[in-house]
MIDOSE-1310 file (N, C-alpha, C; in nm, 2 decimals, decimal comma, always signed):
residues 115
xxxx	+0,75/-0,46/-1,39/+0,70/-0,56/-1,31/+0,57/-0,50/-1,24; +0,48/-0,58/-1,23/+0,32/-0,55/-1,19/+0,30/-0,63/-1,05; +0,32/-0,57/-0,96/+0,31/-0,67/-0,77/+0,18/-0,61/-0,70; +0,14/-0,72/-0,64/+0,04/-0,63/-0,50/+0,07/-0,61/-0,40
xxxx	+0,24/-0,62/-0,41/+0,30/-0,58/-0,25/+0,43/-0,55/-0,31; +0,50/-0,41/-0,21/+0,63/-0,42/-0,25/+0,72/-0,40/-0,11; +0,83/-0,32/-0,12/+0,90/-0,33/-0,01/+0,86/-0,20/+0,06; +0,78/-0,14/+0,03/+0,66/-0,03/+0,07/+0,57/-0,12/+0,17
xxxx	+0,55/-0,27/+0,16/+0,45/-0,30/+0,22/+0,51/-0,33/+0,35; +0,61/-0,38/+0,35/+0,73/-0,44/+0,46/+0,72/-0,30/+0,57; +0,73/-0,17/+0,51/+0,74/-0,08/+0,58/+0,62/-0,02/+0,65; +0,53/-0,04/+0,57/+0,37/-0,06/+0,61/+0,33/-0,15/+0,73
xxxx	+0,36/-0,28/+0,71/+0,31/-0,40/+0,78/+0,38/-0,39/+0,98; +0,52/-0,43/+0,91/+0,62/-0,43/+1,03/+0,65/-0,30/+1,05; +0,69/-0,20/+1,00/+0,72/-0,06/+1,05/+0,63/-0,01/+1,10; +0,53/+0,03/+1,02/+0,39/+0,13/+1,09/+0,32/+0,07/+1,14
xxxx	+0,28/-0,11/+1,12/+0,19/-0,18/+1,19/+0,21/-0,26/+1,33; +0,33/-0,33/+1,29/+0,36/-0,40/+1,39/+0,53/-0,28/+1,48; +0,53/-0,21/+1,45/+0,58/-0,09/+1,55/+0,77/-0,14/+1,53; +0,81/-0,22/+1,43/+0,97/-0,21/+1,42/+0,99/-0,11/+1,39
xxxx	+1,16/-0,07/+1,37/+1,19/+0,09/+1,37/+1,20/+0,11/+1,25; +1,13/+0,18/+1,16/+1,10/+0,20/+1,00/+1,29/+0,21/+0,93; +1,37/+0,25/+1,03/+1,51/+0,30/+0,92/+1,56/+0,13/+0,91; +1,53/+0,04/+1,03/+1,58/-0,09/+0,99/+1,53/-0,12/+0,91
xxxx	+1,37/-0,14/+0,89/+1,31/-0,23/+0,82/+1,33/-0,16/+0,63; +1,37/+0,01/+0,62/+1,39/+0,00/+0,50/+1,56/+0,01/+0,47; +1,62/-0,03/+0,53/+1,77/-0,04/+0,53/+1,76/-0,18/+0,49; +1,68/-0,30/+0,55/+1,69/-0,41/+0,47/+1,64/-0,41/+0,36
xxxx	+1,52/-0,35/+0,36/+1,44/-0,34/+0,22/+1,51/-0,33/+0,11; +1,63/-0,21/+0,12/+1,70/-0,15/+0,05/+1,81/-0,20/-0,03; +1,87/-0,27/+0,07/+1,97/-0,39/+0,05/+1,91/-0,50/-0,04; +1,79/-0,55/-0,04/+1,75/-0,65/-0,05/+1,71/-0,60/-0,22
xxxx	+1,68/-0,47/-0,22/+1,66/-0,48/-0,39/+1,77/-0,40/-0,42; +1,86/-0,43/-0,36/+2,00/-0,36/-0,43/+1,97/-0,20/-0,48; +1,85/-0,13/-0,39/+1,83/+0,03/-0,45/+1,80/+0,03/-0,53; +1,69/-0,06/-0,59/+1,61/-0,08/-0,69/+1,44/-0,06/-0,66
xxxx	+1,42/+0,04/-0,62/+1,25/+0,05/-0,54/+1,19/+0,10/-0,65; +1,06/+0,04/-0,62/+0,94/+0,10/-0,74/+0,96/+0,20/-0,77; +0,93/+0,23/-0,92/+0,93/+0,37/-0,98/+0,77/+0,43/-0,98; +0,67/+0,33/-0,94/+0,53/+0,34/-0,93/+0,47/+0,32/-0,83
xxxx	+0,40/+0,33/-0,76/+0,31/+0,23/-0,64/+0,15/+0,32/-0,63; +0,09/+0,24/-0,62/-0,07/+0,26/-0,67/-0,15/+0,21/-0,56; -0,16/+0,30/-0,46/-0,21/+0,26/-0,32/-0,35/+0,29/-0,40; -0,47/+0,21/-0,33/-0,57/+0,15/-0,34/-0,65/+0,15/-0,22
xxxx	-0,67/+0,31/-0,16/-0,72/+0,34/-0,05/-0,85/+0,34/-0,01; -0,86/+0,22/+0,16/-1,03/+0,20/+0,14/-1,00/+0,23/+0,32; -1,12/+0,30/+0,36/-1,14/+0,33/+0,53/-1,13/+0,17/+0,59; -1,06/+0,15/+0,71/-1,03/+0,06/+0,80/-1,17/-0,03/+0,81
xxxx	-1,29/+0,09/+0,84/-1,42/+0,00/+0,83/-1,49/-0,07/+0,76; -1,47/-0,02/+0,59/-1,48/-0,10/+0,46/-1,41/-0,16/+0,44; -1,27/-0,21/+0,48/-1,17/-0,26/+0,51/-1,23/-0,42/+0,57; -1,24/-0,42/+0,67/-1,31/-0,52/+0,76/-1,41/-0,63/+0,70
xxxx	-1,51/-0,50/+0,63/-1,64/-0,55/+0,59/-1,60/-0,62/+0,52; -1,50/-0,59/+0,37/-1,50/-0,67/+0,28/-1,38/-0,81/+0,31; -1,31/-0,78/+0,40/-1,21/-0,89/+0,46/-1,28/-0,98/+0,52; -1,40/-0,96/+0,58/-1,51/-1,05/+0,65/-1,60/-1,16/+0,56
xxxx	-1,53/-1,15/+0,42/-1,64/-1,22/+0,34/-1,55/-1,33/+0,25; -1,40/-1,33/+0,29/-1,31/-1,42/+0,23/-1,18/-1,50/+0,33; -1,12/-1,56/+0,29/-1,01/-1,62/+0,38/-0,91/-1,53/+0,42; -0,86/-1,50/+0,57/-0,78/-1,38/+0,57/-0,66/-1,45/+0,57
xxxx	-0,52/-1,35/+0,55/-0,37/-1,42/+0,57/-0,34/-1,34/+0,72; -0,19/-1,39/+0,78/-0,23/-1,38/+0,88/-0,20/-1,20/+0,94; -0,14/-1,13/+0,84/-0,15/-0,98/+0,86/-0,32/-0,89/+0,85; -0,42/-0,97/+0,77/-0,54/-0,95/+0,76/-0,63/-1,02/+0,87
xxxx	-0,55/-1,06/+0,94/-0,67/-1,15/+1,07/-0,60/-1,03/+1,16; -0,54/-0,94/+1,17/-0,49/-0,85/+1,26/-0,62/-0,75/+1,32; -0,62/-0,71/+1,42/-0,70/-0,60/+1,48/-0,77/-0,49/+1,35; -0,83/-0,39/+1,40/-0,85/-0,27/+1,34/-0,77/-0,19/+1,37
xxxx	-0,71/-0,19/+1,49/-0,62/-0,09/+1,50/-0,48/-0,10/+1,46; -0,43/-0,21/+1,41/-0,31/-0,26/+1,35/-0,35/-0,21/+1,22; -0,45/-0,21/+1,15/-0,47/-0,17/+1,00/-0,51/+0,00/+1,02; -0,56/+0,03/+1,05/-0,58/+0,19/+1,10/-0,39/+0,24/+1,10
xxxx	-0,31/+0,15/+1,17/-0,16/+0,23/+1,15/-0,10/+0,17/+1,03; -0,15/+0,09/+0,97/-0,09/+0,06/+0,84/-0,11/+0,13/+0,73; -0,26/+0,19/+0,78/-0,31/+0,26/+0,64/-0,23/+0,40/+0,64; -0,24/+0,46/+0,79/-0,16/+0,55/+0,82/-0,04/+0,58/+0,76
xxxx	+0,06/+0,44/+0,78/+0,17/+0,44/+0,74/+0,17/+0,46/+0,56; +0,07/+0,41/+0,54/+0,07/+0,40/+0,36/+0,08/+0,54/+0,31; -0,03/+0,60/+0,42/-0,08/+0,78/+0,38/+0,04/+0,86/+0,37; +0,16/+0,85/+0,50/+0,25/+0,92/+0,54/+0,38/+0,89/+0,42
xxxx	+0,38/+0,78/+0,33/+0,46/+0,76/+0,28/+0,39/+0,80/+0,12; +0,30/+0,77/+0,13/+0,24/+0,86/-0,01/+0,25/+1,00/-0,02; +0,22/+1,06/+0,08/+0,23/+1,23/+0,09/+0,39/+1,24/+0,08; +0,47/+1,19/+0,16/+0,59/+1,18/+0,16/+0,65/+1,19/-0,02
xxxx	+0,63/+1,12/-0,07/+0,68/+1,11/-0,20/+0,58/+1,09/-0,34; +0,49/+1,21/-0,36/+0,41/+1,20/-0,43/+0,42/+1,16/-0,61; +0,56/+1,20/-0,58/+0,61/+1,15/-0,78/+0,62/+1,04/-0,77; +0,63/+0,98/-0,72/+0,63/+0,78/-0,68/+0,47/+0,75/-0,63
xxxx	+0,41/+0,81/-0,57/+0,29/+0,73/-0,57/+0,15/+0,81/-0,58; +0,05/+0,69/-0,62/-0,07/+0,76/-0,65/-0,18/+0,70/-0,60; -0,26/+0,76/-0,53/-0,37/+0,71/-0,38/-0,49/+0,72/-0,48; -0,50/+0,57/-0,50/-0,69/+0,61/-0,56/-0,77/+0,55/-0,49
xxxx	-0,88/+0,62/-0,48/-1,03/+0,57/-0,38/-1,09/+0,44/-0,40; -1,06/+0,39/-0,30/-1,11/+0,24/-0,32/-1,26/+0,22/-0,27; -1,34/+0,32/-0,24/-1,45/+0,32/-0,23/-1,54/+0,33/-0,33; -1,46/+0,39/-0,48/-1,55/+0,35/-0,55/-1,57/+0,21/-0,61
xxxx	-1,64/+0,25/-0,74/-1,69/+0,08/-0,79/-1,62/+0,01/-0,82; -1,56/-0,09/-0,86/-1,46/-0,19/-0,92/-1,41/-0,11/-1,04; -1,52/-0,11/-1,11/-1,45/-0,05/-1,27/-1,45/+0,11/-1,29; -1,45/+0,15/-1,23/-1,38/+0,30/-1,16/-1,26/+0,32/-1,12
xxxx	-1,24/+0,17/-1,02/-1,13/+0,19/-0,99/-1,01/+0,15/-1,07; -1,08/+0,05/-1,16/-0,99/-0,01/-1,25/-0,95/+0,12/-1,37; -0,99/+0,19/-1,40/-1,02/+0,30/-1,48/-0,92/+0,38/-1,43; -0,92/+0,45/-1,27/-0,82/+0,51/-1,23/-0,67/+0,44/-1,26
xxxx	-0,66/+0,32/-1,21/-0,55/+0,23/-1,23/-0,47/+0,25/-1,36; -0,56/+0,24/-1,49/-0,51/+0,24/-1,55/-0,43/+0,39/-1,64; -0,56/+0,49/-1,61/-0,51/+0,60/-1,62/-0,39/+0,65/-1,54; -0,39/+0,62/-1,41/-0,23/+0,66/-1,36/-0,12/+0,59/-1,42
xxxx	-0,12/+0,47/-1,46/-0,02/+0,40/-1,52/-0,01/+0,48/-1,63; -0,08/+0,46/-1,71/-0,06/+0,54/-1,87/+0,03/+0,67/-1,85; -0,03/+0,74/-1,81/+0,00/+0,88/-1,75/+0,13/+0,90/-1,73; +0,20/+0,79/-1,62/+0,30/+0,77/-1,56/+0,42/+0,77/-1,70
xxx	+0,34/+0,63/-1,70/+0,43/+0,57/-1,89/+0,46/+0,65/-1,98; +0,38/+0,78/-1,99/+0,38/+0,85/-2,09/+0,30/+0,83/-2,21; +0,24/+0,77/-2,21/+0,16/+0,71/-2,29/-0,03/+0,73/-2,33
């Protein structure tokens, strides 16, 4: 299955961003996929300030109408759980160009797959 959010983000948003206590929010998470968590997750890392710029040019939802500093502890939170478990995830630069990054994307997948 291919998502733009998983139960990583729950722990991102509400745990690291909006300050719930990370062991509830992944004790539900947990339950809720029956201990079924991504085998992959492909953070898609861009600074809080290119963050803004490009959120400034489309319709936000309402976790993207949030401050900078709510996204500054989300990204945080993303970093801490990347470093945390690096055989599960893979941080590519979202500063570069579209089809760079799509390029990275797909080479970590492959990679992963074995393939």
């Amino acid at each position: 299955m291919v998502s733009d959010r998983s139960a990583f983000s729950s722990l991102a948003y509400q745990g690291y961003g909006r300050g719930l206590p990370l062991e509830i929010v992944r004790e539900i998470s947990d339950w809720a996929l029956d201990g079924h968590w991504p085998e992959l997750v492909i953070l898609i890392d861009v600074p809080v300030e290119l963050l803004s710029e490009r959120m400034a040019k489309r319709d936000l939802d309402r976790f993207e109408q949030a401050d900078e500093a709510f996204h500054a502890r989300v990204r945080a939170g993303f970093a801490e759980m990347a470093a945390a478990d690096p055989d599960r995830w893979v941080v590519i630069d979202g500063t570069l160009e579209k089809d760079e990054v799509a390029h990275a994307i797909r080479t970590a997948t492959l990679t992963r797959l074995g393939i």
